[in-house]
DSSP file (Angstrom, degrees, kcal/mol; ACC not computed):
  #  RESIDUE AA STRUCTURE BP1 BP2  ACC     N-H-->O    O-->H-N    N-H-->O    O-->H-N    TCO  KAPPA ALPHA  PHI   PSI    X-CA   Y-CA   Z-CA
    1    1 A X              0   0    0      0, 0.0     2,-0.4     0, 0.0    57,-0.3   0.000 360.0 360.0 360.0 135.7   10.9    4.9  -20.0
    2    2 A X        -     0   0    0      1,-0.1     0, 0.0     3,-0.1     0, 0.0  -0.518 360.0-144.9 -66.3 106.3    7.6    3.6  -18.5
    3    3 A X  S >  S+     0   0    0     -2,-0.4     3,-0.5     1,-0.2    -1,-0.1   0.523  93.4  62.1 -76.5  13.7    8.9    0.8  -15.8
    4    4 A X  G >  S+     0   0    0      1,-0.2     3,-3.7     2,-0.1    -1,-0.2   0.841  87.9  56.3 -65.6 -55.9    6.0   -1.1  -16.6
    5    5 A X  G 3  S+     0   0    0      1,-0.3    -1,-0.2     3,-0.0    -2,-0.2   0.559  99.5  66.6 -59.2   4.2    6.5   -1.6  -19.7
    6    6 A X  G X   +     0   0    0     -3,-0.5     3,-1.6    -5,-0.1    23,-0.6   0.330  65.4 133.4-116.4  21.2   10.2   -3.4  -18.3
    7    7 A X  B <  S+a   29   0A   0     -3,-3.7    23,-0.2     1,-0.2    24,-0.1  -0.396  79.6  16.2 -33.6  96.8    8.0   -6.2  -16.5
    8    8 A X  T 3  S+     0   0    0     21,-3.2     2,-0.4    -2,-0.4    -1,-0.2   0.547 110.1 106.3 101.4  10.2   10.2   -9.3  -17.8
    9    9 A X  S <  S-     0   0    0     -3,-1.6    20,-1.3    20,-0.4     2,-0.3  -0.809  71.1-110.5 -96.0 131.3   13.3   -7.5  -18.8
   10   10 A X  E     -B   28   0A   0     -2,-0.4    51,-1.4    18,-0.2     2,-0.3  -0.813  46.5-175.9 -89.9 120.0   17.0   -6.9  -17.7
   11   11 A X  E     -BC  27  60A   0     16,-2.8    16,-1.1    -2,-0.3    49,-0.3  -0.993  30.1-146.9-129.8 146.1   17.2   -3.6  -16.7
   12   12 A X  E     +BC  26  59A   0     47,-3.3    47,-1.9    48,-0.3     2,-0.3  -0.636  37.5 157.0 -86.0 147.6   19.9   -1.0  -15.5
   13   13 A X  E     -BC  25  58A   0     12,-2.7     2,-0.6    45,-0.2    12,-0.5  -0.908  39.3-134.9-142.7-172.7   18.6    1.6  -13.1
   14   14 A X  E     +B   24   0A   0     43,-0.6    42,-3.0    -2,-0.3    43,-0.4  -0.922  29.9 164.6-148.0 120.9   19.5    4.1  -10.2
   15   15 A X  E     -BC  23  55A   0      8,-1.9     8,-1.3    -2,-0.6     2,-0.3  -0.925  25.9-135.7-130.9 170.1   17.4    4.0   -7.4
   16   16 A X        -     0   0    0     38,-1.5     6,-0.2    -2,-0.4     4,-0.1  -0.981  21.8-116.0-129.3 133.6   18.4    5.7   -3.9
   17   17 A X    >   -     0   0    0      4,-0.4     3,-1.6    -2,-0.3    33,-0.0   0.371  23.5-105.1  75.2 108.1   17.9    4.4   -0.8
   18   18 A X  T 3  S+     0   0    0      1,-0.3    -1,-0.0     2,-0.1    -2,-0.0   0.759 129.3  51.4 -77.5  -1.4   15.7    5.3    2.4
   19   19 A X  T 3  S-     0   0    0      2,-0.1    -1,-0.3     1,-0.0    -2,-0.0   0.318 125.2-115.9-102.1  35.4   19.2    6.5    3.8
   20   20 A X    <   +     0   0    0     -3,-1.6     2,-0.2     1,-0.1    -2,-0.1   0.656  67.3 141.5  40.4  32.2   19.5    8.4    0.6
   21   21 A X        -     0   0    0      1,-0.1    -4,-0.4     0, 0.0     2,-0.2  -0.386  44.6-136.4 -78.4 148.0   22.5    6.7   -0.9
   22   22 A X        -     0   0    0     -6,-0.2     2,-0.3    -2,-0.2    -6,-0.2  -0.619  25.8-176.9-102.4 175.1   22.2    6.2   -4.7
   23   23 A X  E     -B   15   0A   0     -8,-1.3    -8,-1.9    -2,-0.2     2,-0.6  -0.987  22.0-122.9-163.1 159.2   23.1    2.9   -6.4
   24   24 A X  E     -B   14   0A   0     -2,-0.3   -10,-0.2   -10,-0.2     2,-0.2  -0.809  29.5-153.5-133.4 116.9   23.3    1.6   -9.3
   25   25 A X  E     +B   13   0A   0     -2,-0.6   -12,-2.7   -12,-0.5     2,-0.3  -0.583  29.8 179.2-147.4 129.1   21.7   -1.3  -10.5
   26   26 A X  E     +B   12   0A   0    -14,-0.2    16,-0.9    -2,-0.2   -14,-0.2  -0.574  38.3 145.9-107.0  72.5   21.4   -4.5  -12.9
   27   27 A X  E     -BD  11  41A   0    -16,-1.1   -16,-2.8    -2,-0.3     2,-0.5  -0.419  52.5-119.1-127.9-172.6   18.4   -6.4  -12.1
   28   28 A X  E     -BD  10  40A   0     12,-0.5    12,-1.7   -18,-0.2     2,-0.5  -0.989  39.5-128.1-146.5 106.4   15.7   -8.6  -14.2
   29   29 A X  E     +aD   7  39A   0    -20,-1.3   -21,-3.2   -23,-0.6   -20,-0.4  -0.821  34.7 174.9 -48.5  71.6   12.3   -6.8  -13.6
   30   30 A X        -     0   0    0      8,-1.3    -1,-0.2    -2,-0.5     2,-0.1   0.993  54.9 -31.2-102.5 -79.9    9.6   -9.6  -12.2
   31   31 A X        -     0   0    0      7,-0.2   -23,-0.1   -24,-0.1    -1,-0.1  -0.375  45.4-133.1-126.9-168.4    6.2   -7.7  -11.1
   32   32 A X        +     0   0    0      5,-0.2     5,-0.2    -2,-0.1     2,-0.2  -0.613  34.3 167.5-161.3  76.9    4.8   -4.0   -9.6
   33   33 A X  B >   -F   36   0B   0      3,-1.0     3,-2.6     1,-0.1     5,-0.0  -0.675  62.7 -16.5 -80.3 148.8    2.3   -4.4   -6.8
   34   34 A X  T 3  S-     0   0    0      1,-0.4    -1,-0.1    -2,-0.2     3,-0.1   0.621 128.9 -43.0  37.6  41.4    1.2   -2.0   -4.6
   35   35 A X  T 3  S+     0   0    0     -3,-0.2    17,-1.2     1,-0.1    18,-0.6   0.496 115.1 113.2  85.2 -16.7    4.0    0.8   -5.2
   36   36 A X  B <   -FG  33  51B   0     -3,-2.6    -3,-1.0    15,-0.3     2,-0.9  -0.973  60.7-138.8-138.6 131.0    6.8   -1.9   -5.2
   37   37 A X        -     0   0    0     13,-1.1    -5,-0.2    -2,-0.5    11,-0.1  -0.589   8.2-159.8 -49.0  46.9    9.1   -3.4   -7.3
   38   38 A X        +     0   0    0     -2,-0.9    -8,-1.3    -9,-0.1     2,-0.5  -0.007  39.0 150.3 -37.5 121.6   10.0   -7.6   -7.4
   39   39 A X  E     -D   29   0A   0      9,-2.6     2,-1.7   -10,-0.2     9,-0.5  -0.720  49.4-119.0-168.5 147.4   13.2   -8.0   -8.9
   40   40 A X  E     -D   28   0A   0    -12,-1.7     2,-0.7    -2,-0.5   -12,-0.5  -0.437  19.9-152.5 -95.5 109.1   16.4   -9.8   -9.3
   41   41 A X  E  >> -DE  27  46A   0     -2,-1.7     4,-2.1     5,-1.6     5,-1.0  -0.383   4.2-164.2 -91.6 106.3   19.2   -8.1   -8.5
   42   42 A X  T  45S+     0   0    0    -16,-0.9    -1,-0.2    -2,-0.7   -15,-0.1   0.914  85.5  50.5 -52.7 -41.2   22.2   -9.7  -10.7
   43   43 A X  T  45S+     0   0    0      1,-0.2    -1,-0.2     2,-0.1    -3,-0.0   0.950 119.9  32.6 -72.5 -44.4   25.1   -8.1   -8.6
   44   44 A X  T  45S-     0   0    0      2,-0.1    -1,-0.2     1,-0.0    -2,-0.2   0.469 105.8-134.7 -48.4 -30.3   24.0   -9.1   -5.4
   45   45 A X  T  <5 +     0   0    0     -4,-2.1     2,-0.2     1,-0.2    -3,-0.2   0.666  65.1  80.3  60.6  24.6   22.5  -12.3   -6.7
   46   46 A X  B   <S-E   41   0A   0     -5,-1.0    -5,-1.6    -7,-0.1     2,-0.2  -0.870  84.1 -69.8-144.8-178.1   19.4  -12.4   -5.1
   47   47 A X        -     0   0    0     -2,-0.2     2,-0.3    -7,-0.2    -7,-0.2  -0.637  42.0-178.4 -78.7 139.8   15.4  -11.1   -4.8
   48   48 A X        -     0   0    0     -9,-0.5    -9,-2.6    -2,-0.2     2,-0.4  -0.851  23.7-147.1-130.5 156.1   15.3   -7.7   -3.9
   49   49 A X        -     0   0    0     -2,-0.3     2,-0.5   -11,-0.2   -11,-0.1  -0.915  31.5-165.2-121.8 142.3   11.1   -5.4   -3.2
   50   50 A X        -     0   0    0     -2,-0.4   -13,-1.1   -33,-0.0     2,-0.5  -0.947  28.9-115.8-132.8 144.2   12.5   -1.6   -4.6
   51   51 A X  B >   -G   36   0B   0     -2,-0.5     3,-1.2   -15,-0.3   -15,-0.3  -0.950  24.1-140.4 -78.9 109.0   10.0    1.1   -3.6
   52   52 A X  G >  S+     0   0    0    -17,-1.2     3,-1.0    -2,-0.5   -16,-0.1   0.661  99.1  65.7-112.5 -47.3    8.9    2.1   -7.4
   53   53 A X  G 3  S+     0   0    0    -18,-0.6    -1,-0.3     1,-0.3   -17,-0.1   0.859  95.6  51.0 -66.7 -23.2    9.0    5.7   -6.0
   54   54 A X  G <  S+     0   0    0     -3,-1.2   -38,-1.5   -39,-0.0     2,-0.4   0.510  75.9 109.2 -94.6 -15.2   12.6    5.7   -5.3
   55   55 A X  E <   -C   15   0A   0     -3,-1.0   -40,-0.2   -40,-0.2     3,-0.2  -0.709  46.3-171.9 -86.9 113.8   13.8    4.5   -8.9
   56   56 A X  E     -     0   0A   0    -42,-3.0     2,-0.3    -2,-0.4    -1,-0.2   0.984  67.5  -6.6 -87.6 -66.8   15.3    8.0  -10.3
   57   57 A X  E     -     0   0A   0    -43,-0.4   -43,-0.6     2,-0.0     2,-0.4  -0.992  61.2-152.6-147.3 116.2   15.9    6.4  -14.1
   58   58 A X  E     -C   13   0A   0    -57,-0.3     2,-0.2    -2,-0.3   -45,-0.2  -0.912   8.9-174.2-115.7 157.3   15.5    3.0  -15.9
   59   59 A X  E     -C   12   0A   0    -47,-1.9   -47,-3.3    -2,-0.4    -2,-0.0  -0.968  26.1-120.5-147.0 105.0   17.3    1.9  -18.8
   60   60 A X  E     -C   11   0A   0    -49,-0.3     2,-0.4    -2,-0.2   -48,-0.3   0.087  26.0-126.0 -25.4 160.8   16.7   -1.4  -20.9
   61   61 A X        -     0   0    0    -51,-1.4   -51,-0.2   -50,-0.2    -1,-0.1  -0.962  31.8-125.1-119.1 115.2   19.8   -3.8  -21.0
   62   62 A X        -     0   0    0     -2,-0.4     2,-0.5     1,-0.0     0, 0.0  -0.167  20.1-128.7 -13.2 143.9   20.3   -4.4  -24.9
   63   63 A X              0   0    0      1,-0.1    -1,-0.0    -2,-0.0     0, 0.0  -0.914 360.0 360.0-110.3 132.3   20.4   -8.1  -25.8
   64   64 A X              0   0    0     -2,-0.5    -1,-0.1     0, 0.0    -2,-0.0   0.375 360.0 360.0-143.5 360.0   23.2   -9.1  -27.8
């Protein structure tokens, strides 16, 4: 899935890490600037910048 196209969406992902740890991730998808990622990371509860390069696989959150 094109992470543009999850600009304003809750989304699950897997990104790794500069120490190359993977994680796995629920966060609400703000902007994309310059290679990097705004977003609000639900488990953590706060704003997080993700290096766009490093985000292995995203997956929409269903709405129900």
């Amino acid at each position: 899935m094109d992470i543009k196209k999850c600009i304003g969406h809750k989304v699950d992902l897997i990104y790794v890490d500069t120490s190359g740890k993977f994680t796995q991730r629920r966060v609400n998808l703000f902007a994309i600037r310059n290679g990097k990622a705004r977003v609000y990371d639900m488990n953590k509860r706060g704003f997080r910048t993700l290096v766009v390069d490093r985000i292995l696989a995203v997956q929409a959150v269903s709405v129900r």
